[in-house]
C-alpha positions in Angstrom: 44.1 20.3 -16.6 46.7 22.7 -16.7 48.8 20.6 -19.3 45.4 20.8 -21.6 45.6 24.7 -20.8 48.7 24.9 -22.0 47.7 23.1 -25.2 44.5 25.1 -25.8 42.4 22.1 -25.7 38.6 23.0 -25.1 37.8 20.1 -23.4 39.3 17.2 -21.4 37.4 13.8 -20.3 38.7 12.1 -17.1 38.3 8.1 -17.8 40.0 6.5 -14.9 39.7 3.0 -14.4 37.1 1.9 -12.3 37.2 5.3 -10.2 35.1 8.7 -10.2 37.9 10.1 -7.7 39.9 12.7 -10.1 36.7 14.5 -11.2 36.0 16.5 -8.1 39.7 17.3 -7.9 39.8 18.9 -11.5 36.5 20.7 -11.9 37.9 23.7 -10.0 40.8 23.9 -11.9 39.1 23.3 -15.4 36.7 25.6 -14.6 39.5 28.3 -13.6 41.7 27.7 -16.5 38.4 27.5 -19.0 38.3 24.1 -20.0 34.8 21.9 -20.2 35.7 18.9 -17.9 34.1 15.7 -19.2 33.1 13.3 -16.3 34.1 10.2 -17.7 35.1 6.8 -16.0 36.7 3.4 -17.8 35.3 0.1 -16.1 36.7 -3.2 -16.0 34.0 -5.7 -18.3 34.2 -9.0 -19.4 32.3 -10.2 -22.6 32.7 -13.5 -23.5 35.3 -14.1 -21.4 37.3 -11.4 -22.2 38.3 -8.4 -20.4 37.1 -5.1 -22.2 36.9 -1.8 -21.1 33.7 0.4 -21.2 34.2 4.1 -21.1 31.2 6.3 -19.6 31.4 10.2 -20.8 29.0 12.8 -19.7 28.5 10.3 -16.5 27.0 12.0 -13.2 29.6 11.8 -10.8 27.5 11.2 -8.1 25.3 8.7 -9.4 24.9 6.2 -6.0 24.6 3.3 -8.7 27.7 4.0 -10.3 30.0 4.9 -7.1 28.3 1.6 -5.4 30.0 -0.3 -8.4 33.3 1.8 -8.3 33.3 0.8 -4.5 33.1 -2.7 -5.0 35.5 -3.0 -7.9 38.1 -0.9 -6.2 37.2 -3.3 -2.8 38.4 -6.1 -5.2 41.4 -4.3 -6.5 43.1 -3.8 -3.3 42.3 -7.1 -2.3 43.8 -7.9 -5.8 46.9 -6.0 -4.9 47.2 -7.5 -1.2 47.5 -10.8 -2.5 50.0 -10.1 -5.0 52.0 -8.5 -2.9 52.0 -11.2 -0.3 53.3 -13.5 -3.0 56.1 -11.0 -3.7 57.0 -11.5 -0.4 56.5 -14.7 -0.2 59.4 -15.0 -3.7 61.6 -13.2 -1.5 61.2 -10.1 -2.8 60.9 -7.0 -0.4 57.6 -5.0 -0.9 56.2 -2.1 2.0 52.8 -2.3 1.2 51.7 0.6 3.5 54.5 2.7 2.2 53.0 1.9 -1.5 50.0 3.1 -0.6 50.9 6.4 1.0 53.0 7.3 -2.0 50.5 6.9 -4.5 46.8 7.9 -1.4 44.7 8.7 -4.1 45.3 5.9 -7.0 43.5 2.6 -7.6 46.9 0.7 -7.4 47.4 -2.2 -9.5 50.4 -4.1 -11.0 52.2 -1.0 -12.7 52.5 0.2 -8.9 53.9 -3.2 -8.1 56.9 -3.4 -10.7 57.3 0.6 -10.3 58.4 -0.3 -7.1 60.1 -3.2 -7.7 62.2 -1.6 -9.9 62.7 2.1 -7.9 64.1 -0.4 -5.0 66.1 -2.0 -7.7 64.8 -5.4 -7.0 64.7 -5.7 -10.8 66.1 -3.7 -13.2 62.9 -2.0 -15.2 59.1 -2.5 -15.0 59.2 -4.8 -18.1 61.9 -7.1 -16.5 59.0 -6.8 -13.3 56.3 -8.1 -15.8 58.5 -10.6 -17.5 59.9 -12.1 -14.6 57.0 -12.1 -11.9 53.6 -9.5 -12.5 52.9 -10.6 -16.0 49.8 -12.6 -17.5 51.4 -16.3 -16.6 53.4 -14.7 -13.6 53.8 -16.8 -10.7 52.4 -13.3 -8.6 49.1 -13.1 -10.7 45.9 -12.8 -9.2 42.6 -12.9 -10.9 40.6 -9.7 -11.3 36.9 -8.8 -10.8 35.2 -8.0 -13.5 31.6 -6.4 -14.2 29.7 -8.5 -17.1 29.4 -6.1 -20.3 26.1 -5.6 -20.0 26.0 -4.3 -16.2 29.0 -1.9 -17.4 27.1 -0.3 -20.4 23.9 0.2 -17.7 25.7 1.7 -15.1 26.8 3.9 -17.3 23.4 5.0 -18.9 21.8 4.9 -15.7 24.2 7.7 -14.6 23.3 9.9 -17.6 26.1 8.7 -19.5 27.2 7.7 -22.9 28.9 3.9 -22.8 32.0 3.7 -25.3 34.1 0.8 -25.8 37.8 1.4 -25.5 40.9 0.7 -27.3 39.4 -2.1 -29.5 40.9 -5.7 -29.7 42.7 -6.3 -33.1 40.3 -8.8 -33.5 37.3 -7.5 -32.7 34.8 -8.5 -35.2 31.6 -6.3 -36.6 28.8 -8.9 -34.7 30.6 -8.7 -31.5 30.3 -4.8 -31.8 26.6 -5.1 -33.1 26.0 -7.4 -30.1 27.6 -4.5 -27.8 25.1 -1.9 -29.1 22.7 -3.6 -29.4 22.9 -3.6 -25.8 23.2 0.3 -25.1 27.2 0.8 -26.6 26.8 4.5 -27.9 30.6 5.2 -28.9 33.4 3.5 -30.2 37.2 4.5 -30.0 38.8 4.7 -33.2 41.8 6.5 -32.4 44.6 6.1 -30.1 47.9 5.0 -29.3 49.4 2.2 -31.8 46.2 2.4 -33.9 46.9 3.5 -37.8 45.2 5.2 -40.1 43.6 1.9 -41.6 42.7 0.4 -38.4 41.1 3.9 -37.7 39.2 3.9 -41.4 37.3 0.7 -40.7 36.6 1.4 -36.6 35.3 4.5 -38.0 33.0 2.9 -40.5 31.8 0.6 -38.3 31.1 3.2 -35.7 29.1 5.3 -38.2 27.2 2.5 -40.3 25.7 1.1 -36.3 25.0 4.6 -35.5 28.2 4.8 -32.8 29.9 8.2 -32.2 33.3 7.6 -33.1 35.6 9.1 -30.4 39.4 9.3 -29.6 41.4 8.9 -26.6 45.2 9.3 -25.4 44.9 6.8 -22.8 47.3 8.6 -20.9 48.3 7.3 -17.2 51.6 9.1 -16.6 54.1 11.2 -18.7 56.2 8.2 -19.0 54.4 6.7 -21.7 55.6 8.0 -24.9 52.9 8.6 -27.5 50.1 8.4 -24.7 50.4 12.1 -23.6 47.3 14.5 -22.8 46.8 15.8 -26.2 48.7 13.6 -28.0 45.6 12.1 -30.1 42.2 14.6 -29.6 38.5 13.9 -30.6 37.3 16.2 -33.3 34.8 19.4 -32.2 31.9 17.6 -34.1 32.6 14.1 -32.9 32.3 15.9 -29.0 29.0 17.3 -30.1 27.7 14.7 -31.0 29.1 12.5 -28.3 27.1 15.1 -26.0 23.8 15.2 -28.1 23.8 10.8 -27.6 24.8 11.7 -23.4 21.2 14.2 -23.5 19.3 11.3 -25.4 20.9 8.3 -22.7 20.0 10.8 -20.1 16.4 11.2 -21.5 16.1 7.2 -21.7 18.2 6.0 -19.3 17.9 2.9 -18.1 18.1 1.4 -14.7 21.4 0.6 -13.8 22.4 -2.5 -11.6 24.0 -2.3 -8.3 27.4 -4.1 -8.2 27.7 -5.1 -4.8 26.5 -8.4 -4.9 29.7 -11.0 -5.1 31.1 -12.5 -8.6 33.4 -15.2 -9.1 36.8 -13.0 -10.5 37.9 -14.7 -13.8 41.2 -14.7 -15.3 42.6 -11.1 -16.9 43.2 -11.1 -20.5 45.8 -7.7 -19.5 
């Protein structure tokens, strides 16, 4: 908040992944430094076997729906993480899971914790060599993640008063898989961010306007190591906000009933 101060930005959405945790911890200080906090969230999806991500802005915090499926993905998470530590472990490697934890009490911790730490301990010498050699897709350390079906994502996040985005498009994403995503309830696209150039932007932001999407940006920031992905680096026009919050009154006006994720589902493989 206080880095979008500093940059005059009028508003700020928090999309973290799979959590609602950061919101209550920035609304005091967005609303003391005059910024309009967007509650937001980014879940993990799968459509077709895929992992997407489906962004939520506008999203009621305190929807029970919504923290009952943040509750059970983060469940899996940590479970997700346990696991891949053991195997760390089990390499040879030295990992203190407890003292991971406690540095970072707050975070959903996944594999960027992992090979942050293997590399601060200088069990490797930089998070890619961590990816490369033992955290990455094909790594003998990786763990299959829990993922909400597409559907379940985009009605958790209407039911909670939200609008349901999808985020940082594939490079192949084709115009019938979007249709097929708003036809089931998808109310903004991202046509902006990191690595995406002005062509790629063009045509996500035709599509978005010709199946009635709002077309929105985002930074995907996580930490100010990433360079390119820093809070303010990429913004969503005035008018593209209003009318992201005119489709959040209309999903709150119609909102759907949203599924409750605590039932168990089979984890499939991660496509990150």
């Amino acid at each position: 908040m206080r880095a979008a101060a500093e940059l005059r930005l009028a508003a700020v959405a928090i999309t973290d992944h799979d959590t609602l945790s950061a919101l209550s911890v920035g609304r005091s200080e967005a609303e003391r430094l005059g910024i309009e906090l967007v509650g937001g969230i980014e879940l993990t999806a799968e459509l077709d076997g895929r992992e997407i991500h489906i962004l939520g802005h506008f999203v009621n915090d305190s929807d029970p729906h919504l923290l009952a499926a943040t509750s059970t993905l983060r469940e899996a998470r940590e479970a997700r993480l346990d696991a891949m530590a053991e195997r760390l472990v089990q390499l040879g490697l030295n990992l203190e899971i407890d003292a991971l934890k406690r540095a970072f009490p707050r975070a959903i911790l996944g594999r960027r914790h992992l090979a942050d730490w293997l590399a601060t301990t200088g069990q490797v010498a930089s998070r890619r060599e961590a990816f490369a050699r033992f955290l990455g897709e094909n790594g003998p350390v990786q763990v299959a993640k829990l993922r909400l079906p597409w559907s379940e994502a985009i009605a958790l996040v209407r039911g909670a008063g939200g609008v349901a985005g999808l985020a940082h498009p594939p490079y192949n994403l084709r115009e019938c898989t979007l249709q097929k995503l708003v036809a089931g309830g998808l109310g903004s696209l991202e046509v902006a961010g990191p690595g995406t150039d002005a062509r790629r932007t063009s045509r996500l932001r035709a599509w978005a306007e010709k199946l009635g999407s709002v077309p929105i940006a985002g930074s995907d920031f996580h930490a100010p190591d990433r360079p390119g992905c820093w809070v303010g680096a990429i913004t969503t026009p005035a008018s593209d906000l209003e009318r992201l919050r005119s489709a959040a009154r209309d999903s709150h006006a119609n909102a759907i009933p949203s599924f409750l994720a605590s039932r168990t589902q089979e984890p499939v493989a991660s496509w990150l």
